[in-house]
N, C-alpha and C positions, 0 to 999 in steps of 0.2 A: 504493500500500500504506500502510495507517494506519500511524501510531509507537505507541506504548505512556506511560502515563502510570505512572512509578514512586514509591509513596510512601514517603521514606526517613528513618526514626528516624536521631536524631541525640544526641549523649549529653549528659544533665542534668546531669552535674559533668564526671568526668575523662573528655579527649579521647579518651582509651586505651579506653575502651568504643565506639568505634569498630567497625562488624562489617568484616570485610575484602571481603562483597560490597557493605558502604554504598559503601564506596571506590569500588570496580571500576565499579559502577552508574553515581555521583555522575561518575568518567572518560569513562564510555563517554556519556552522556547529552548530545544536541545544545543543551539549556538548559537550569536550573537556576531554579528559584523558589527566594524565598526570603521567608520573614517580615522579616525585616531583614536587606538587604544587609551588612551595615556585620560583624554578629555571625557569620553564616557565612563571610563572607571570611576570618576568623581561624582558621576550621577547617577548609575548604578548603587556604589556603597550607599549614596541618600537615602536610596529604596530598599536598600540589603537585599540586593539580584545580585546571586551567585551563581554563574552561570558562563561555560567556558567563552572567551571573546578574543574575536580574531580578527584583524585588519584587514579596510577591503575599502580603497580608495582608489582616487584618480591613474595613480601610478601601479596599481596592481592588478584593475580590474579586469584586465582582459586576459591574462595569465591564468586569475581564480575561478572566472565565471565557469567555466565547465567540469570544473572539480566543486564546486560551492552543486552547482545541479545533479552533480550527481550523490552528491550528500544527500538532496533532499528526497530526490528518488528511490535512495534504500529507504525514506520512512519518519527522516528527524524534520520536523520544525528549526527553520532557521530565520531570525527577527533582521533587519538591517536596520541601522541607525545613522545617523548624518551627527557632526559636532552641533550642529544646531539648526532646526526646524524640519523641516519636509526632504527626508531623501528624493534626488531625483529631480528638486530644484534647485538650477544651481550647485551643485552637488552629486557625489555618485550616485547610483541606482536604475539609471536608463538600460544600460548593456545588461544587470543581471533581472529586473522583469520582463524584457524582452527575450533573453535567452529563456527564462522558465516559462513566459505563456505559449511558446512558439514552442514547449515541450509537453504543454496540457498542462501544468502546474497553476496548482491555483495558488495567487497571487491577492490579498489581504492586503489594501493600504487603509491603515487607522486616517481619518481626520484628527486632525492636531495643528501646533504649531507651525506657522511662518510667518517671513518676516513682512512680505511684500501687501499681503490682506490690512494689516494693521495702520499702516503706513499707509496706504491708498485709503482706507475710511476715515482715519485722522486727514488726510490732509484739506478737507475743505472742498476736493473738485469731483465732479460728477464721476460717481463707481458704478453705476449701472453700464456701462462697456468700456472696456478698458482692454489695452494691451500690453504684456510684460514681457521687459525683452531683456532681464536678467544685466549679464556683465557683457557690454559693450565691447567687440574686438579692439586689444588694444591697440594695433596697427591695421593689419593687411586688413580690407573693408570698411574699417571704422567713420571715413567718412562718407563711403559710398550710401550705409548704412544711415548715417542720419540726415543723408540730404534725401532718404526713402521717406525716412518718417516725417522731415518736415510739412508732410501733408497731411497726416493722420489723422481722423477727427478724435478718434478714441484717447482717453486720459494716457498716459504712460507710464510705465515703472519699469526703473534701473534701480540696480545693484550698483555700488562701487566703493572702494576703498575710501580711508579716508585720506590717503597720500595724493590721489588721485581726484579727487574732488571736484577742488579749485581750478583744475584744468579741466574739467568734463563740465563743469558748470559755465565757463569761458566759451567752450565749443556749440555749447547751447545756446548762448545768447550769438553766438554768430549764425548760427543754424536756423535756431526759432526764432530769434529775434527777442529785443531785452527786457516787453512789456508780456513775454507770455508764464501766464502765470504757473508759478511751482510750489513744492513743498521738499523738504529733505527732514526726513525725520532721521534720529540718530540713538541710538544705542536703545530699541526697541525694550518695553518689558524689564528694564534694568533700572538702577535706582537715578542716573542721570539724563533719562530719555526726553529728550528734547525734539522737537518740531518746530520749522523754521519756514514759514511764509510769509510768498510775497510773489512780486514778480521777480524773473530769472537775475534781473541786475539788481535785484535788492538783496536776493539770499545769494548770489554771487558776493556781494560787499559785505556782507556778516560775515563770510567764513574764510575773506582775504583777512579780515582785522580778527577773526578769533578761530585760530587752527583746530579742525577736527579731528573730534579721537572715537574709535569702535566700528560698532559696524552701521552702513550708512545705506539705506534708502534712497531715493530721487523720484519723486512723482510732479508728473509734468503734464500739464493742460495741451488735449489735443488742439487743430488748427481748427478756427471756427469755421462753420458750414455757411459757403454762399447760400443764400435764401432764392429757393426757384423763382423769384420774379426777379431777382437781379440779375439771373442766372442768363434768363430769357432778355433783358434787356442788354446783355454783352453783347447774345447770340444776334441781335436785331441792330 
């Protein structure tokens, strides 16, 4: 009888966003990945889940992914974890549920934590359609890629460092231009979590004059929609 492969959100600031089936899963599970050992063992012990764990990240996944399947295939339950929020965003997890549903493996993702839902409801601009388009190439594409989206109507949301910021918010305002409005929320769910709006040359100038630290959000007001009658008066 196959095992089950469970994908388990795990919380991007406080531990206490924990769901009480991450637990139960994360206990009942005959193995445990993890993106880095070292980070989930910190939140494991929280919960007193003893329970063997083994590294399964960017740089190993394609190596493990057919030996992790064939684990689950003699019969064990095996949980994947991310250092914070939703495996699979942003993060590993793509290559090993698509290896196991392309093997009939049933595949389990808990609802839980991430970062980018919170961040996009905090900021102020319309959530009902939006597009997330994670961590921006840092070179090759990266501006082919936002002179695509400078049309978009839908809200947007990026990932980015916070070394990287100040330059990515720089690019925006060249891109979208310095009145479209944004939001940068920062260090989600943790005790200094901050959200910074305005429009793009206004939270660009907060975080030239006050340098960002953790982990950093960017939600961005898609481009307004011409209204069909003006639309019809270009065309005329």
């Amino acid at each position: 009888m196959k095992g089950k492969l469970y994908i388990v959100p795990t919380p991007v600031g406080n531990l206490d966003d924990m769901t009480f089936r991450a637990v139960e899963v994360l206990k009942e599970a005959d193995l445990i990945l993890a993106e880095d050992t070292r980070t989930s063992a910190v939140l494991l012990d929280r919960y007193d889940i003893r329970k063997p764990l083994q590294p399964h990240h960017k740089f190993n996944e394609h190596q493990s992914v057919e030996r992790i399947k064939e684990i689950i295939l003699s019969g064990r339950n095996v949980a994947l974890v991310s250092d914070a929020g939703t495996p699979g965003i942003s993060d590993p997890g793509f290559l090993l549920v698509r290896t196991c549903a392309a093997e009939g493996i049933e595949v389990q993702t808990l609802p839980g934590a991430t970062a980018c839902i919170p961040a996009l409801v905090s900021s102020g601009l319309p959530c009902d359609r939006f597009c997330f388009e994670g961590f921006l190439p840092q070179k090759k594409g990266r501006q082919t890629l936002l002179q695509a989206l400078a049309a978009e109507h839908r809200t947007m949301v990026f990932y980015e460092s916070p070394l990287r910021l100040v330059k990515t918010l720089e690019q925006f305002v060249e891109v979208f231009g310095e009145n479209r409005q944004a939001s940068v929320a920062r260090e989600i769910s943790k005790m200094h979590e901050e959200h910074v709006r305005g429009s793009l040359a206004e939270v660009l100038e907060h975080f030239r004059a006050s340098a960002p630290k953790g982990e950093i959000v960017i939600v961005v007001a898609g481009a307004p929609e011409v209204k069909e009658e003006h639309r019809n008066k270009y065309k005329g």
